[in-house]
C-alpha positions as a LaTeX table, in Angstrom:
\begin{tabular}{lrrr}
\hline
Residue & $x$ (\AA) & $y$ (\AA) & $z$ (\AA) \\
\hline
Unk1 & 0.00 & 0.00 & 0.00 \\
Unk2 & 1.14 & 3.90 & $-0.57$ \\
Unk3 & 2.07 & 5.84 & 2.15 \\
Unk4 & 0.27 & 8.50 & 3.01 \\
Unk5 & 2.59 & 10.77 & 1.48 \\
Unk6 & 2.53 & 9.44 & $-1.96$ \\
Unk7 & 1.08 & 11.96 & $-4.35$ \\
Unk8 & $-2.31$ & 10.58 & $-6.05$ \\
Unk9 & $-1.79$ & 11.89 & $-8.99$ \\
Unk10 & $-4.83$ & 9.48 & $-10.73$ \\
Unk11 & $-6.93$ & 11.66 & $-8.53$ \\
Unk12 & $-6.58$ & 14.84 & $-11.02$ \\
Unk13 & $-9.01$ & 15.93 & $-13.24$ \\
Unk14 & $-7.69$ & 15.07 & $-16.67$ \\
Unk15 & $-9.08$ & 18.16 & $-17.90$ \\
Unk16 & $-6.99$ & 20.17 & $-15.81$ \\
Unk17 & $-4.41$ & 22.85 & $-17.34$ \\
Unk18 & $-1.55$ & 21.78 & $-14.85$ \\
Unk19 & 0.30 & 24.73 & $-15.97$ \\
Unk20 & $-2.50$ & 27.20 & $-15.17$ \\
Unk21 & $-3.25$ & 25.32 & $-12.21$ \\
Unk22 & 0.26 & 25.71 & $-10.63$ \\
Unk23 & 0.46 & 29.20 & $-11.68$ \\
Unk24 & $-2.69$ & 29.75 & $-9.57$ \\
Unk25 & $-2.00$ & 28.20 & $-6.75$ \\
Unk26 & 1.80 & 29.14 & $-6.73$ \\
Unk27 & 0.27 & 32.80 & $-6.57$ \\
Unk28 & $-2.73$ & 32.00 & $-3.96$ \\
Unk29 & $-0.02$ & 30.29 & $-1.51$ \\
Unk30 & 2.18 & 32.87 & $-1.58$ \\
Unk31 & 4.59 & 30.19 & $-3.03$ \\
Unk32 & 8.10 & 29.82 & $-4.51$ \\
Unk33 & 9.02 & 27.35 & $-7.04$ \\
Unk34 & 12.93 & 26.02 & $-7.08$ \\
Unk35 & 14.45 & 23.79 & $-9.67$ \\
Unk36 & 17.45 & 22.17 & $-9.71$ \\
Unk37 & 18.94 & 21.85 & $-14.13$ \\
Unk38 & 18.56 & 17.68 & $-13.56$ \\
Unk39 & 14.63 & 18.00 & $-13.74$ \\
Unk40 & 12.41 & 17.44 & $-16.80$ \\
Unk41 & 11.97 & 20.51 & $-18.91$ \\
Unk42 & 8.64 & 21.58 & $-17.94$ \\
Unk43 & 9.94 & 21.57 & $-14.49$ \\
Unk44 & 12.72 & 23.67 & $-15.73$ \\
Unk45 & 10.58 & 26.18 & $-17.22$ \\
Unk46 & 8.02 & 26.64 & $-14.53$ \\
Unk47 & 10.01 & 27.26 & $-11.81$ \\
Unk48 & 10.86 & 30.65 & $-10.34$ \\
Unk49 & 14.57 & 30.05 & $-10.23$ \\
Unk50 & 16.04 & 27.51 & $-11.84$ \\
Unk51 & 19.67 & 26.51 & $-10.52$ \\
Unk52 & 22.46 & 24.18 & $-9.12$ \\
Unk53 & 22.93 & 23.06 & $-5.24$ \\
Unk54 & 24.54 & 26.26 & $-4.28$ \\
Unk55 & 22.17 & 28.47 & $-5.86$ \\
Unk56 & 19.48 & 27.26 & $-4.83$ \\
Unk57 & 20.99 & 27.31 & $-1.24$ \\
Unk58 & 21.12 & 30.38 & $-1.38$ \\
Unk59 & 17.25 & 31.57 & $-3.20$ \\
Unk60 & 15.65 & 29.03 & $-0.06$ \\
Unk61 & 18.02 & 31.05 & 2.81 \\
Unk62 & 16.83 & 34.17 & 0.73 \\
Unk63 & 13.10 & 33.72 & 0.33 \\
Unk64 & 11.57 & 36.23 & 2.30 \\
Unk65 & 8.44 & 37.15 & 0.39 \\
Unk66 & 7.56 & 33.56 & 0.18 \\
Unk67 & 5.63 & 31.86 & 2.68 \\
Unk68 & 6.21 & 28.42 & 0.87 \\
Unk69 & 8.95 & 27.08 & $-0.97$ \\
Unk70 & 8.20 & 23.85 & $-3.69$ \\
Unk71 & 11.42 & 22.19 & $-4.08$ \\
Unk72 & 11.57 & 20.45 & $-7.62$ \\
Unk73 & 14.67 & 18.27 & $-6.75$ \\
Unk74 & 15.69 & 15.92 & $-4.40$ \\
Unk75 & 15.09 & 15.23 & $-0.45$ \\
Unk76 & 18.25 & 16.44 & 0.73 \\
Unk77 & 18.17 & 19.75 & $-1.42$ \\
Unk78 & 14.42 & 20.33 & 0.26 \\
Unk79 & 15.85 & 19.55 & 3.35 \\
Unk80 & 18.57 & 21.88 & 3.17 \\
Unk81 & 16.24 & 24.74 & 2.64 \\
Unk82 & 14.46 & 24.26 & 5.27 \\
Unk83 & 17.75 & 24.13 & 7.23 \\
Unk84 & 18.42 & 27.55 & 5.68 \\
Unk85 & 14.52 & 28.88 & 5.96 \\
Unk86 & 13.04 & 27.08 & 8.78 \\
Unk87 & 10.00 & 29.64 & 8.97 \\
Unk88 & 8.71 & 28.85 & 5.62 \\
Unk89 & 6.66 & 25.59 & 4.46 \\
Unk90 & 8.92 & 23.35 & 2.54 \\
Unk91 & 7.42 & 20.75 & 0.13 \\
Unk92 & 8.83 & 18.52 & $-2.12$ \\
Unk93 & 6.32 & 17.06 & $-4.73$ \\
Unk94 & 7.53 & 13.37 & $-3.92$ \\
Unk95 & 9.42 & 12.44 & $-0.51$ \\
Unk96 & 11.00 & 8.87 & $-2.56$ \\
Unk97 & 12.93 & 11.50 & $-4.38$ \\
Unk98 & 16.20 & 10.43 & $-2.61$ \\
Unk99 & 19.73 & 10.37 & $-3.71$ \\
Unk100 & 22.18 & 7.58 & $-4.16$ \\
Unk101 & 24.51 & 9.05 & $-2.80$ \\
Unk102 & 23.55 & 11.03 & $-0.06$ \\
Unk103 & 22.32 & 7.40 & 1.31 \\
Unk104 & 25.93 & 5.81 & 1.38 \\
Unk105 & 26.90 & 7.92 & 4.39 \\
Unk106 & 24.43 & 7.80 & 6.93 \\
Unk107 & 25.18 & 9.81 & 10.35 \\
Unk108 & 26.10 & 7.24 & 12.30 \\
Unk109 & 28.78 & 5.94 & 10.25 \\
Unk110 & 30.10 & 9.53 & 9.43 \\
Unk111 & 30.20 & 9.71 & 13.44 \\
Unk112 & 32.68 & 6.03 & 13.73 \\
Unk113 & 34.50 & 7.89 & 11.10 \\
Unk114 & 35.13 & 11.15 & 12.47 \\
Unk115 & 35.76 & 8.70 & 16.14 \\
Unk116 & 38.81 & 7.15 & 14.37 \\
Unk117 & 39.76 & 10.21 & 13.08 \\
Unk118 & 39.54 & 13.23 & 15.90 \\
Unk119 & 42.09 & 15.33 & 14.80 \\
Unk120 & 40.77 & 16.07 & 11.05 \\
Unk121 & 38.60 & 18.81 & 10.29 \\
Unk122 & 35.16 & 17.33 & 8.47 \\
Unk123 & 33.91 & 18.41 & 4.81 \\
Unk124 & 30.97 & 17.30 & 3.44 \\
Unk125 & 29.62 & 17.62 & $-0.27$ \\
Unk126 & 25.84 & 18.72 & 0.36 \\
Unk127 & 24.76 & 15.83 & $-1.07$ \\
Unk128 & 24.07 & 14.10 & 2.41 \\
Unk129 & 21.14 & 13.96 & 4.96 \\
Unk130 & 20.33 & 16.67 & 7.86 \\
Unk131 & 21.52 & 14.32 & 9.96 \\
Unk132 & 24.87 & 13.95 & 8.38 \\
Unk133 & 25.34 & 17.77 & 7.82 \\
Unk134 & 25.32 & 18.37 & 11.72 \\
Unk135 & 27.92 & 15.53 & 11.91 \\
Unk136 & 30.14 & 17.91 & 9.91 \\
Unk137 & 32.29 & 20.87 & 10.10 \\
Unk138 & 31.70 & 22.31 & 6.60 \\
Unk139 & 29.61 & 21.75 & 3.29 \\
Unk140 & 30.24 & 22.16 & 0.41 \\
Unk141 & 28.93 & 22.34 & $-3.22$ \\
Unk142 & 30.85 & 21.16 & $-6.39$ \\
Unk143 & 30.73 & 25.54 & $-7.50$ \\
Unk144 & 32.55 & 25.98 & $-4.35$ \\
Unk145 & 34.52 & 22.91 & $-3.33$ \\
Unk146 & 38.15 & 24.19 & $-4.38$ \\
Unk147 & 37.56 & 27.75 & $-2.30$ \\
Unk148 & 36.46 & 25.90 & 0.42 \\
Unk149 & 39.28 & 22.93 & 1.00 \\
Unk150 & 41.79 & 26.17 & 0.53 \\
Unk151 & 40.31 & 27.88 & 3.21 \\
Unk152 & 40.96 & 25.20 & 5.92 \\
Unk153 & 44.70 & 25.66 & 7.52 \\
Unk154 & 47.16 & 23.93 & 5.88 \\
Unk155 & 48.37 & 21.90 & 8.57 \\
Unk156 & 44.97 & 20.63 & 10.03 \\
Unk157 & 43.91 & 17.09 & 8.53 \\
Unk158 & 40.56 & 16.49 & 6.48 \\
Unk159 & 37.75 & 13.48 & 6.18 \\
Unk160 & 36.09 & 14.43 & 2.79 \\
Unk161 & 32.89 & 12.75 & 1.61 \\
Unk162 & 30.08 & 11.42 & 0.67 \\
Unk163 & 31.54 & 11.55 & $-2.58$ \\
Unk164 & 35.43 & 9.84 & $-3.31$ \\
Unk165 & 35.15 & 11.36 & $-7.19$ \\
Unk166 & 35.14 & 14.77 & $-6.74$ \\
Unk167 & 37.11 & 14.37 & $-3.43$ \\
Unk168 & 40.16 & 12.71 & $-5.20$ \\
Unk169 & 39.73 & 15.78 & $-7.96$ \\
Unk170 & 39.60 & 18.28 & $-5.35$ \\
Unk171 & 43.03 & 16.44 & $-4.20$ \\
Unk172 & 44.49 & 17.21 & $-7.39$ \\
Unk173 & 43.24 & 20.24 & $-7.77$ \\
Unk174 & 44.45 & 21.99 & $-4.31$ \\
Unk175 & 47.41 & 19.80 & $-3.40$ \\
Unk176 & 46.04 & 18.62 & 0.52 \\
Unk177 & 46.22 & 14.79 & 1.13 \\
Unk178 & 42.84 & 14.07 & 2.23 \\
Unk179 & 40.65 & 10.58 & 3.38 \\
Unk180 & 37.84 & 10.34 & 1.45 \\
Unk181 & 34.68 & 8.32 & 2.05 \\
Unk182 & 34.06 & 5.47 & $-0.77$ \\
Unk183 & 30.86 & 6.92 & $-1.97$ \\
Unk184 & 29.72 & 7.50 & $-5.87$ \\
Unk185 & 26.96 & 9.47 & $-8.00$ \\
Unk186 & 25.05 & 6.67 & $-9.67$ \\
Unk187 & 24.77 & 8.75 & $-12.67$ \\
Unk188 & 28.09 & 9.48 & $-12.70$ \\
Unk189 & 29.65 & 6.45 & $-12.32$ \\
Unk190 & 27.96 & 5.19 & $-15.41$ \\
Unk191 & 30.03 & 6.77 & $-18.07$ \\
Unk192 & 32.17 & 4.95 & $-19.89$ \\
Unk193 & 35.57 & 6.02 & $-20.98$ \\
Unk194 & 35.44 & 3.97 & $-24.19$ \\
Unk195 & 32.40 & 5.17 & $-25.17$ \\
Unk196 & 33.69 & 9.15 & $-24.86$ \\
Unk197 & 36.75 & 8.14 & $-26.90$ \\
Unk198 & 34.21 & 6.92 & $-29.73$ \\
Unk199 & 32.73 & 9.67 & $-29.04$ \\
Unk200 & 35.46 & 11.90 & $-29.57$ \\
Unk201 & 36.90 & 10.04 & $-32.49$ \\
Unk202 & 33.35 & 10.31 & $-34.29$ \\
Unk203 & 33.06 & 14.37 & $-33.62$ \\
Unk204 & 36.67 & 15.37 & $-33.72$ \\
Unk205 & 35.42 & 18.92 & $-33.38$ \\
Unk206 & 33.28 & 18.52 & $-29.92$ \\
Unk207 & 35.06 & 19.02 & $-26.44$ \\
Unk208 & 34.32 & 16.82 & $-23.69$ \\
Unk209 & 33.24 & 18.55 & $-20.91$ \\
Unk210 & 32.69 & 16.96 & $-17.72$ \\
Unk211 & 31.43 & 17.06 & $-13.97$ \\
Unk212 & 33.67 & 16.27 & $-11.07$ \\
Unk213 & 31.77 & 13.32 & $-9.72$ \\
Unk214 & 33.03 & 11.38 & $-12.45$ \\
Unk215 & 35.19 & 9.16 & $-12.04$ \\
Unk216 & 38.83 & 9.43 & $-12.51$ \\
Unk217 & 39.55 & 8.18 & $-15.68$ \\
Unk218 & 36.73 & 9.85 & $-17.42$ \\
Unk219 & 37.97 & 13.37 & $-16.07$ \\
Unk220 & 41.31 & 12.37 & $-17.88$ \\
Unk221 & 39.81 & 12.44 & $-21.17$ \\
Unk222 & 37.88 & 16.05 & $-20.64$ \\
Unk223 & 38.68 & 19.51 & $-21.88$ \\
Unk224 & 36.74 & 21.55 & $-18.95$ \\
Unk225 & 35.65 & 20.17 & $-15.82$ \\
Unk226 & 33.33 & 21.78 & $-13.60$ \\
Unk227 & 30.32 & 22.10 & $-11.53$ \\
Unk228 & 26.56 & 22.18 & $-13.49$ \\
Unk229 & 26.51 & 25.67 & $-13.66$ \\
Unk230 & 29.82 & 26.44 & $-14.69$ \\
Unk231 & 29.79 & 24.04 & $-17.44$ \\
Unk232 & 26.40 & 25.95 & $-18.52$ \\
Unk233 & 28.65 & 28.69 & $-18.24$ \\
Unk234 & 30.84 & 27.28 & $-20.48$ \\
Unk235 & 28.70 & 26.45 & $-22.88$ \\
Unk236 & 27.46 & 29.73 & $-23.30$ \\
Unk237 & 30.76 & 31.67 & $-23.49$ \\
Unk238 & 32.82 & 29.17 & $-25.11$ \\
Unk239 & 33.93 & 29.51 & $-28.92$ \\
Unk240 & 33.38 & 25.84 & $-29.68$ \\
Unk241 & 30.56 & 24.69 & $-31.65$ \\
Unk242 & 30.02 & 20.82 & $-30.39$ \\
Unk243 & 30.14 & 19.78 & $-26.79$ \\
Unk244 & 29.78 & 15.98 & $-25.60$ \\
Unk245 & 28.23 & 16.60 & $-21.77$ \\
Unk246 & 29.09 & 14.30 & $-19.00$ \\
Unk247 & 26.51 & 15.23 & $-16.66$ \\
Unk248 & 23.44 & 14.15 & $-16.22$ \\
Unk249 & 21.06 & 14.67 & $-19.22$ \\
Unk250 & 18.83 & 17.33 & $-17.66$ \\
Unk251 & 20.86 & 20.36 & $-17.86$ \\
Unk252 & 20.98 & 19.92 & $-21.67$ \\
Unk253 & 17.53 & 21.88 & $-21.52$ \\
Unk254 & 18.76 & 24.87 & $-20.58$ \\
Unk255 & 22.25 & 24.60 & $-22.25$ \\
Unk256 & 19.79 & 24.45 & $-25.19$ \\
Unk257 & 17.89 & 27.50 & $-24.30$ \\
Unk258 & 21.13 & 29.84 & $-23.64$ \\
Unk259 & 23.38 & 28.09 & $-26.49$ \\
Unk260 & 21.28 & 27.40 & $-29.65$ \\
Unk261 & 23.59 & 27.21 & $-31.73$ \\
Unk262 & 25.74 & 24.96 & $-30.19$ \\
Unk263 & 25.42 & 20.92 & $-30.69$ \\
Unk264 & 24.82 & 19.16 & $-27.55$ \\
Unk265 & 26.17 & 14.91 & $-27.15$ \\
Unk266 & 24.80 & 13.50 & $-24.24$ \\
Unk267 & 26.69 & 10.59 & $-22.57$ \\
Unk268 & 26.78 & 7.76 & $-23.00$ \\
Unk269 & 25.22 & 8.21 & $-26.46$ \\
Unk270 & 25.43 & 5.29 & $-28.57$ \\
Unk271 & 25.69 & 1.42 & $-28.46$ \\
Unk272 & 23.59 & 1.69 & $-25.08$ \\
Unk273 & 22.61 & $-1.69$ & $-23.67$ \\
Unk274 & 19.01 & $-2.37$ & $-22.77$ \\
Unk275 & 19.98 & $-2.25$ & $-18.61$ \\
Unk276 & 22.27 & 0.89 & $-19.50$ \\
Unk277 & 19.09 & 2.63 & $-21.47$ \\
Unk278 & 18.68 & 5.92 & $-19.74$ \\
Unk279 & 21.12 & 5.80 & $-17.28$ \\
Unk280 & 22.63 & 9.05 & $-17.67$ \\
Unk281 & 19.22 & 10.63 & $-16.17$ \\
Unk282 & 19.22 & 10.46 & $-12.27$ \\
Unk283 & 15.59 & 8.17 & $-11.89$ \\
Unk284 & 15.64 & 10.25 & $-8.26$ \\
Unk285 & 15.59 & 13.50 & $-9.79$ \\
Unk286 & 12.69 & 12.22 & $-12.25$ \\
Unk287 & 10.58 & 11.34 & $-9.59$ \\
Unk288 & 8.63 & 14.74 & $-9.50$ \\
Unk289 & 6.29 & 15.78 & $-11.97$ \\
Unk290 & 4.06 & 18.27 & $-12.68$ \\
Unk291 & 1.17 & 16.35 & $-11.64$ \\
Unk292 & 3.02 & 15.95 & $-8.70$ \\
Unk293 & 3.90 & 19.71 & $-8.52$ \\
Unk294 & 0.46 & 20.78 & $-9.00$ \\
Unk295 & $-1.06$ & 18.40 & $-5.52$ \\
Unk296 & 1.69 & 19.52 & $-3.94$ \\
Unk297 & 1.04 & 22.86 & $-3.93$ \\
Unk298 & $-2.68$ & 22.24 & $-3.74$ \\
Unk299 & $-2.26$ & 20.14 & $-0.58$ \\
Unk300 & 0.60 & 21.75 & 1.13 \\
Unk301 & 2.21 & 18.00 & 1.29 \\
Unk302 & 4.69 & 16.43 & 1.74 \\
Unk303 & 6.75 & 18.81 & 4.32 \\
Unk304 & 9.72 & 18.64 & 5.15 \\
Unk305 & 10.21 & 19.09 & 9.02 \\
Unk306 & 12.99 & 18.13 & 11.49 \\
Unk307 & 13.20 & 18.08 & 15.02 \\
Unk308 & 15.06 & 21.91 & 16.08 \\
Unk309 & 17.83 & 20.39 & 17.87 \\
Unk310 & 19.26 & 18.70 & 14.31 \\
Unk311 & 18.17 & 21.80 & 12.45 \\
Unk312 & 20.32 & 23.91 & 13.87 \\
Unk313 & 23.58 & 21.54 & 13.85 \\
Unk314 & 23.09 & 21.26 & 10.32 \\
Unk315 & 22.83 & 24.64 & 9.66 \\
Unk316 & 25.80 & 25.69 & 11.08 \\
Unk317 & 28.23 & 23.61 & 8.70 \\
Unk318 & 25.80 & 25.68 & 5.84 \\
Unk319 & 26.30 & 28.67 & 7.23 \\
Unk320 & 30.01 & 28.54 & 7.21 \\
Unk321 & 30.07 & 27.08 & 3.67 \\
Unk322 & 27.72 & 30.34 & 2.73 \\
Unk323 & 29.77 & 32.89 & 4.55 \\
Unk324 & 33.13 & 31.72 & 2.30 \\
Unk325 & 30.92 & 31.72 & $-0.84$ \\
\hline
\end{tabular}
């Protein structure tokens, strides 16, 4: 049986202009609507601000006017605004909207880890629960992950997780020997290597540009790496002509709408298996709809709440991330 909390979306009048609908009732609940690029275009283009994990940090601490904010992406990005904004209703159009890899580091295993280690000073990519925020000493977001490792003292240790991928880039990238926790991006981790060399080999003019989750070897083989906006960014300012994006397939929408003329080669892209069929879209972040979107807001469900005591640990790991970026 369906929780409670699972949207009914075979309840909805098929007659219904869901667009018109959420426009109404975004305006009657006083509401804002936040977006993250990995959601389906419609998503994309309905939402009030439309952004990666940092940004959208910072629109949910930010909200003022708003007296609810609809969080089109993933339970730990809802969660984190209502870290940022307790004071405001926070809904997420479907609470199974989870993350793969904010669920390899649960608190209590951070906690042994940080036990074995008491010396080192704690980092955390903010794709991890409430509860594992407040186990850290600082968050941070793949836009800011660089600025924030340089920021910590040279000579003080650091545990670095959920996410071993961008923590072994980071490594590289500033120089400090840090232990990482084993944890991956299941969109990510997909890409094959072999697969961007065909790639490359059949558009000899297309960069490969690539997010930092990725694993090792598939960094090797890019021309820009970089956080979801900043390969936007890239996109748009760039003088090249073809791009092959290793990032999940979602921010191709708006790379689309700021860089028309530029050809866009999602990976992988070819010779796809039938399990491999779609698995550079995150099935987490494709969980909300706008059916979905539309009850949500209708119904004021499902919140996200958290006892005080954790909300304010967590927050103040956010808070120092925020104040550096």
């Amino acid at each position: 049986m369906p929780s409670v909390e699972t949207p009914d979306v075979n309840s909805i009048d098929p007659t219904l202009d869901l667009f018109a609908e959420i426009d109404r009732l975004r305006k009657e609940k006083k509401a804002v609507i936040l977006a993250h690029y990995y959601q389906d275009p419609d998503i994309q283009d309905i939402a009030d601000h439309l952004g990666d994990s940092l940004d959208l940090a910072k629109r949910a601490r930010d909200a003022k006017e708003a007296e609810v904010i609809l969080f089109c992406g993933v339970h730990f990005m809802a969660e984190t605004a209502k870290i940022l904004n307790p004071g405001k209703t926070v809904i997420l159009p479907d609470l199974d909207a989870g993350c793969s890899l904010a669920e390899q580091c649960p608190p209590d295993q951070l906690r042994a880890w940080k036990a074995g280690h008491p010396d080192h000073f704690v980092v955390m990519y903010i794709n991890c629960s409430a509860g594992t925020k407040a186990e850290s000493d600082m968050i941070c977001t793949s836009s800011n992950a660089e600025t924030i490792i340089n920021s910590i003292p040279k000579d003080r240790p650091i545990l670095f997780g959920p996410d071993k991928n961008l923590g072994a880039f980071l490594i590289k990238k500033t120089g400090r020997d840090m232990d990482l926790w084993p944890g991956a991006c299941m969109v990510h981790e997909t890409f094959s290597s072999q697969k961007i060399i065909k790639l490359k080999a059949k558009h000899p003019g297309a960069q490969f540009i690539a997010h930092p989750e990725c694993e090792d070897h598939v960094l090797l083989l890019a021309d820009f790496v970089g956080s979801t906006s900043k390969l936007l960014q890239y996109v748009q300012e760039d003088a090249g002509k073809q791009y092959i994006v290793g990032t999940e397939t979602g921010i191709l929408h708006t790379m689309k709408k700021h860089a028309p003329a530029k050809e866009l080669i999602p990976v992988p892209y070819e010779d796809r298996t039938a399990a491999c069929q779609g698995c550079n879209s995150c099935p987490h972040m494709k969980l909300n709809t706008t059916e979905k979107i539309y009850l949500a807001l209708r119904d004021l469900k499902p919140q996200i709440n958290m006892p005080e005591e954790l909300r304010k640990r967590a927050r103040l790991p956010l808070d120092r991330m925020l104040a550096i970026s």
